[in-house]
C-alpha positions as CSV (number, residue, x, y, z in Angstrom):
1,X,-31.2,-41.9,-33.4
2,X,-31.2,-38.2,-32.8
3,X,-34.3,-36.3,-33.9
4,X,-33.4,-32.9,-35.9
5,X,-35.7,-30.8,-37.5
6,X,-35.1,-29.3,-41.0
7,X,-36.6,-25.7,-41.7
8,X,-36.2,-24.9,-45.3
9,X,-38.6,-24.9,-48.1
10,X,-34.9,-24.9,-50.5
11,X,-34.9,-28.0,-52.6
12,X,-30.6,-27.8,-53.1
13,X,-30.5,-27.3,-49.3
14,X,-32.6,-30.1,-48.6
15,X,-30.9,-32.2,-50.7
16,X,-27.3,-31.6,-49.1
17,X,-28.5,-32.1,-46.1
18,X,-30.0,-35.5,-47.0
19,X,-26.2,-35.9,-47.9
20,X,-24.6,-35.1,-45.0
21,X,-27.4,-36.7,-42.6
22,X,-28.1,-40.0,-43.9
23,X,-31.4,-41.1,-42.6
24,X,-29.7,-44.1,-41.2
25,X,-28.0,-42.5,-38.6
26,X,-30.6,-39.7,-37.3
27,X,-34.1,-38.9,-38.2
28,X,-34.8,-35.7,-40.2
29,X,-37.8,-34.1,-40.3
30,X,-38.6,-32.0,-43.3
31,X,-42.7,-29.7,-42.7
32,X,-43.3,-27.8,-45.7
33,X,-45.9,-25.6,-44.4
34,X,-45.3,-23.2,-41.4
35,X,-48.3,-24.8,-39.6
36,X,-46.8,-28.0,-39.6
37,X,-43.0,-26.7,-38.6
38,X,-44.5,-24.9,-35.5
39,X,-46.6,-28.4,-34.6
40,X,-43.2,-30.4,-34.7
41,X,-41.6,-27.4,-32.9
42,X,-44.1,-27.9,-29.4
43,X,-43.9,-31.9,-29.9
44,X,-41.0,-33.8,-31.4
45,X,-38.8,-32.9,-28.7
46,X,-35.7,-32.7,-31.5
47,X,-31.9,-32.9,-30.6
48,X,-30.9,-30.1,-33.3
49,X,-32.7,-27.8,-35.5
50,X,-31.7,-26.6,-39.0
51,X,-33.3,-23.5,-39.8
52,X,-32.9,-21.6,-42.8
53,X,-33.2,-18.4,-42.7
54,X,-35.0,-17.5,-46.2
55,X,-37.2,-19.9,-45.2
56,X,-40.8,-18.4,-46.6
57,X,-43.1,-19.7,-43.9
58,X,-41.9,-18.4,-40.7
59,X,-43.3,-14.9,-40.5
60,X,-47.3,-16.2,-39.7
61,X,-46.1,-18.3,-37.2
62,X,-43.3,-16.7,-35.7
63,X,-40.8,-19.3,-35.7
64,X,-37.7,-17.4,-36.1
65,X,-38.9,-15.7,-33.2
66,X,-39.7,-18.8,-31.6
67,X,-36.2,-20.2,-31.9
68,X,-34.3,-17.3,-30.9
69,X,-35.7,-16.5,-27.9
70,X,-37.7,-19.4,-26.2
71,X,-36.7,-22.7,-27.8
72,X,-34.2,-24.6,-25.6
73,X,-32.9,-26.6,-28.5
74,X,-29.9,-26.0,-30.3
75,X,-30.4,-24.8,-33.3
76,X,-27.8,-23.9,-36.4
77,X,-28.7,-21.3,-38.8
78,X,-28.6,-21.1,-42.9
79,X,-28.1,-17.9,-44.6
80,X,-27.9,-16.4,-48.2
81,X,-28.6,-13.0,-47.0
82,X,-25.9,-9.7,-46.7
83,X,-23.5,-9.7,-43.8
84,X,-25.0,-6.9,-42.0
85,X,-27.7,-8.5,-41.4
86,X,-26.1,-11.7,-40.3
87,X,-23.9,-9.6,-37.4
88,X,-27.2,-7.8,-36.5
89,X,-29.6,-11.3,-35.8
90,X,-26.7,-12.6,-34.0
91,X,-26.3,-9.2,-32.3
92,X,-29.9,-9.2,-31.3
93,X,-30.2,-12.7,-29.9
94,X,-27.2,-14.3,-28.2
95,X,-28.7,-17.8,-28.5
96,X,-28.3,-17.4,-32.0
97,X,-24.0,-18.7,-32.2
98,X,-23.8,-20.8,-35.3
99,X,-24.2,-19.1,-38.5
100,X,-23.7,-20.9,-41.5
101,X,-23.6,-19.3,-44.9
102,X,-25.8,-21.9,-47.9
103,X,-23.7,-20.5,-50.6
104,X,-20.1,-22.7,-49.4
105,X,-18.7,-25.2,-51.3
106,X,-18.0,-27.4,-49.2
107,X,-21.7,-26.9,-47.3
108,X,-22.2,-30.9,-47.0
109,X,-18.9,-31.1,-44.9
110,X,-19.8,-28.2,-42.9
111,X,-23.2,-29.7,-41.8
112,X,-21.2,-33.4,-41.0
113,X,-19.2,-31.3,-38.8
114,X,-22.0,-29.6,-37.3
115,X,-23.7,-32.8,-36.8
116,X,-20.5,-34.4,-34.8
117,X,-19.9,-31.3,-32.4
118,X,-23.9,-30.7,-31.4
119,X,-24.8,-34.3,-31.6
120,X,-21.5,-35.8,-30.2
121,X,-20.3,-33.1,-28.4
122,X,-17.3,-33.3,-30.1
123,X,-16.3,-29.8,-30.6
124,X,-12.0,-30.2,-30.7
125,X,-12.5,-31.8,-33.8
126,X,-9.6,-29.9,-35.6
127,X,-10.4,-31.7,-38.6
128,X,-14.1,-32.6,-39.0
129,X,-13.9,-29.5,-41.6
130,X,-12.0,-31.7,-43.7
131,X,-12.0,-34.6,-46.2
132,X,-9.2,-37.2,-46.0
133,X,-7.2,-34.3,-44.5
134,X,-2.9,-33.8,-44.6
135,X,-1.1,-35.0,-41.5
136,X,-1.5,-32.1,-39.0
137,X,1.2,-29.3,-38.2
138,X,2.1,-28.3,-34.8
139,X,3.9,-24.9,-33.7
140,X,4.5,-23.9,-30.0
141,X,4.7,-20.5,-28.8
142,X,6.0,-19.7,-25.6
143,X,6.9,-16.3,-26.4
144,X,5.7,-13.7,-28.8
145,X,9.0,-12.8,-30.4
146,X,8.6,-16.1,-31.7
147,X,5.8,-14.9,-33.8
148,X,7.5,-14.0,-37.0
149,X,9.3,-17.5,-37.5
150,X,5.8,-19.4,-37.0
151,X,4.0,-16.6,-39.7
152,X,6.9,-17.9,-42.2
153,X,6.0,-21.3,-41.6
154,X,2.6,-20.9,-41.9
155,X,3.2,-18.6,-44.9
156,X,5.1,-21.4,-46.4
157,X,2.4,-23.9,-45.9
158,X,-0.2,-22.0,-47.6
159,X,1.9,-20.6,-50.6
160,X,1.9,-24.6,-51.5
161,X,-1.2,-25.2,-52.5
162,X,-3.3,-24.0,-55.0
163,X,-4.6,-20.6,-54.4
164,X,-5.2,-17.7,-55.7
165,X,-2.4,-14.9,-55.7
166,X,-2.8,-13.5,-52.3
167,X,-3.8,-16.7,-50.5
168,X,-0.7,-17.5,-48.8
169,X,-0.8,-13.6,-47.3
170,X,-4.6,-14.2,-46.0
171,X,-3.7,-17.1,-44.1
172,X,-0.9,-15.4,-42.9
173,X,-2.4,-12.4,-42.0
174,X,-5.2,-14.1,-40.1
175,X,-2.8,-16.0,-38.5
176,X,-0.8,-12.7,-37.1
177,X,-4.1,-11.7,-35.7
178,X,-5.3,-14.9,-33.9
179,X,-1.8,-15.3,-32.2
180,X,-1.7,-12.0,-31.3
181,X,-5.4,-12.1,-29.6
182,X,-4.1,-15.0,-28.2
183,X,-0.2,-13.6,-26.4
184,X,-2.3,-9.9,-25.1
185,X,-6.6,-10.6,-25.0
186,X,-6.5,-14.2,-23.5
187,X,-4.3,-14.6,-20.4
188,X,-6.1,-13.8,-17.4
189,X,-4.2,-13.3,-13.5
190,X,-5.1,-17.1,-12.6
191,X,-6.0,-16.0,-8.6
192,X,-7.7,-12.7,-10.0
193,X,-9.4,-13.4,-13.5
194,X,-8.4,-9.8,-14.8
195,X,-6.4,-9.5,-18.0
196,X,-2.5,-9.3,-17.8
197,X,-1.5,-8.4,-20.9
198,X,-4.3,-6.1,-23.1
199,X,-3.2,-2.5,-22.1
200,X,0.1,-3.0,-23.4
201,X,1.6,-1.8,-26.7
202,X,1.3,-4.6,-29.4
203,X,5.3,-4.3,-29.7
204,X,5.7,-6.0,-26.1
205,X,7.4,-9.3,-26.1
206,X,5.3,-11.0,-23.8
207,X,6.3,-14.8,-22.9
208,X,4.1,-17.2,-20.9
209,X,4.4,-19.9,-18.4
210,X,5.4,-23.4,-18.9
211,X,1.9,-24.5,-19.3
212,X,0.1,-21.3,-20.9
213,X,1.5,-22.6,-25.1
214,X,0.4,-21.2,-27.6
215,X,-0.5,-24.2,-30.2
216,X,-1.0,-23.9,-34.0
217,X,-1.9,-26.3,-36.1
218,X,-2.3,-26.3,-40.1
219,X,-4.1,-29.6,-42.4
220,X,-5.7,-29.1,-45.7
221,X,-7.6,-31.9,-47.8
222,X,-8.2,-30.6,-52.3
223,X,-10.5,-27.8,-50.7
224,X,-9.8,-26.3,-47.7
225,X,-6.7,-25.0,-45.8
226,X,-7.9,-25.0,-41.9
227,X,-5.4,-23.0,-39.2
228,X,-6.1,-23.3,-35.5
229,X,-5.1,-21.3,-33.1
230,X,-5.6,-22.5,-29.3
231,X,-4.6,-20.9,-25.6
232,X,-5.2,-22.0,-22.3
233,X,-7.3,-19.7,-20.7
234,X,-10.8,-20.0,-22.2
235,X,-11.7,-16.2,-22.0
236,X,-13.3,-15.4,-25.5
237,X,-17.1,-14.5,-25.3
238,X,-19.3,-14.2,-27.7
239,X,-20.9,-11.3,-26.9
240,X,-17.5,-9.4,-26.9
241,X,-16.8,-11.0,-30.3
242,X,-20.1,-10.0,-32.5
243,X,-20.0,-6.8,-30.5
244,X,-16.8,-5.6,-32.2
245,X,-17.9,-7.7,-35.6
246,X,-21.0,-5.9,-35.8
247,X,-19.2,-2.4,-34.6
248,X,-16.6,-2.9,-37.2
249,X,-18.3,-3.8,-40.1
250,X,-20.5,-0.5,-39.7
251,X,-17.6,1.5,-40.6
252,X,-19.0,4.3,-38.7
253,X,-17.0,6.8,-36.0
254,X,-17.1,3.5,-34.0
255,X,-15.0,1.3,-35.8
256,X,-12.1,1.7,-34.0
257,X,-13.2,2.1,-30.5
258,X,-10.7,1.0,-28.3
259,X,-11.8,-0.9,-25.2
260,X,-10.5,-3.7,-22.7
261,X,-11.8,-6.3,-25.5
262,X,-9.5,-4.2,-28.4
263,X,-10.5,-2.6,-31.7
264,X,-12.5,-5.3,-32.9
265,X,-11.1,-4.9,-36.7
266,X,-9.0,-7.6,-36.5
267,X,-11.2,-10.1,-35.9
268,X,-13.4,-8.4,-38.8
269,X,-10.4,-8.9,-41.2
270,X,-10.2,-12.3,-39.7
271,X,-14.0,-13.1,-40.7
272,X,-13.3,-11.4,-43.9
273,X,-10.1,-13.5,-45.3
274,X,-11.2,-16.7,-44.3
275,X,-14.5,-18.5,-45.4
276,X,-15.5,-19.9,-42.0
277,X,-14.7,-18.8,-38.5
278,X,-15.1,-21.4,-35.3
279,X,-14.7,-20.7,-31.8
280,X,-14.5,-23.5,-29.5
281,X,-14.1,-22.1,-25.4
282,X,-13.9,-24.4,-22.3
283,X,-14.3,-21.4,-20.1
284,X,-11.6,-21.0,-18.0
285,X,-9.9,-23.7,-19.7
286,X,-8.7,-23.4,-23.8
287,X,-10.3,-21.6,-26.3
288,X,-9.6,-22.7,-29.9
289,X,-10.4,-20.2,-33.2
290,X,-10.6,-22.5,-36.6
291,X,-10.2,-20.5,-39.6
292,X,-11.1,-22.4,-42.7
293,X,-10.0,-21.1,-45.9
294,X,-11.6,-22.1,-49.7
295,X,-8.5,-23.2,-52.2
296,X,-9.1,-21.8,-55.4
297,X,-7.1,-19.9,-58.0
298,X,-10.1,-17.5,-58.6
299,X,-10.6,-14.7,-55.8
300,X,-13.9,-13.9,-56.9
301,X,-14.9,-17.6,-55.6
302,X,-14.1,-16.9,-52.6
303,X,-14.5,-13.3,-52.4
304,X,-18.6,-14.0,-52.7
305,X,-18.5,-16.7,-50.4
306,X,-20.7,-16.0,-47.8
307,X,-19.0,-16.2,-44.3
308,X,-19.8,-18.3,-41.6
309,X,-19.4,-17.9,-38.1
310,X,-20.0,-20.3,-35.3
311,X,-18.9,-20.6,-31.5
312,X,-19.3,-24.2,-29.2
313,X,-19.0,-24.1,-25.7
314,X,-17.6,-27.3,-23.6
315,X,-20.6,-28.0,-21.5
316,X,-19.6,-29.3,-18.1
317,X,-21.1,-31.2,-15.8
């Protein structure tokens, strides 16, 4: 059984994760006071930590602190707070790379995924974000002129199922963006490692090799419509990514700073349309972005969502 410690003094939180981590298959450990929390932190030797983030008890002992920058253990992190302030702890401490907001519906499948990529490594999971999910959907995109046929497909999908008015446009919005990102940020010169295509005008039809497809796939189960995005080069960093969120989200002279990495307000309409946002990267290899999207016919449901953002790496070796 894996060991993984619980930070939260949130009785509704606790709860759902008692849910999703049955204490037949791992062992959970629950402190209350912050004395006890930074015991177990220097000697349960845990797998995983849950830490929540309005957790009361940290400041005296420095935990968050603790966690951010000197604890080895992989840790996932629970907010309720504004987005700002998510961007800016992620900004400030690059161990911090899974960001999950308390407020989703569907928190108790989140934290079963979570569970199955940091405990079982299984991080190509396309559909651990769903229950008793749809047969997948699988587009391939050799070239970018084939763009606009797989936008109406997706389009399609999405304008199915039971969302609010503007649903089917999000997904397909988000969609135009992670495919582009995909055709002009991600290939790299295979013998070099510089980019190929980001300097050149959006408009470009640019087509890849045999074995550089682009993939998308589509499921849904009654809650959530997930889209996936994968390429074959494994060049997304993190760093780059919360960079530009961060930039972006500031709305200041900034925002549109154009550098090798691009504008950066893509990827914060990206975050912003969907409910959740996953980037798997082998580096070098594939790098995957998961957008999960909330089905419901009210936009105010999932306009106060609070987003979630979360990146695994393939660790090698």
């Amino acid at each position: 059984m894996a060991k993984i410690l619980l930070l939260s003094t949130d009785v509704a939180f606790r709860e759902k994760v008692k849910m999703a981590i049955p204490a037949t298959t791992h062992e959970v450990y629950t402190p209350i006071s912050g004395l006890e929390a930074s015991h177990l932190l220097d000697e349960l030797d845990a797998d995983f930590v849950l830490y929540d983030l309005s957790y009361d008890e940290h400041q005296e002992f420095g935990l968050l602190h603790r966690l951010t920058h000197s604890y080895w253990v992989r840790t996932a992190y629970f907010t309720d707070g504004a987005e700002a302030e998510n961007l800016q702890l992620m900004r400030q401490n690059p161990n911090v790379s899974c960001l999950i907001g308390k407020n989703s519906p569907t928190l108790v499948k989140d934290l079963e995924a979570l569970v199955e990529k940091i405990l079982q490594k299984k991080i190509w999971d396309f559909n651990a974000y769903l229950t008793n999910p749809k047969p997948e959907v699988i587009l391939e995109l050799q070239s970018y002129s084939q763009k606009q046929q797989c936008l109406d497909m997706v389009s399609d999908y999405a304008s199915k199922l039971s969302g609010f008015p503007d649903f089917a446009y999000n997904v397909q919005c988000v969609a135009s963006e992670l495919i582009m990102n995909a055709f002009f940020d991600a290939p790299v010169d295979r013998a070099t490692g510089l980019a190929r295509y980001t300097r050149l005008a959006r408009s470009e039809t640019v087509s890849l090799d045999l074995n550089e497809k682009i993939i998308i796939k589509l499921s849904h189960d009654d809650q959530r419509l997930a889209l996936s995005v994968s390429d074959s080069f494994g060049t997304l960093k993190q760093e780059s990514v919360v960079r530009s969120l961060f930039r972006s989200q500031r709305r200041g002279e900034g925002q549109m700073k154009m550098i090798d990495e691009g504008a950066g307000v893509g990827l914060y309409m990206v975050m912003n349309l969907a409910s959740h946002l996953v980037f798997n990267v082998h580096n070098g290899v594939k790098t995957e972005s998961i957008c999960l999207f909330q089905i419901t016919k009210k936009r105010r449901n999932f306009d106060e969502q609070i987003r979630s953002l979360c990146f695994f790496l393939e660790e090698t070796g």
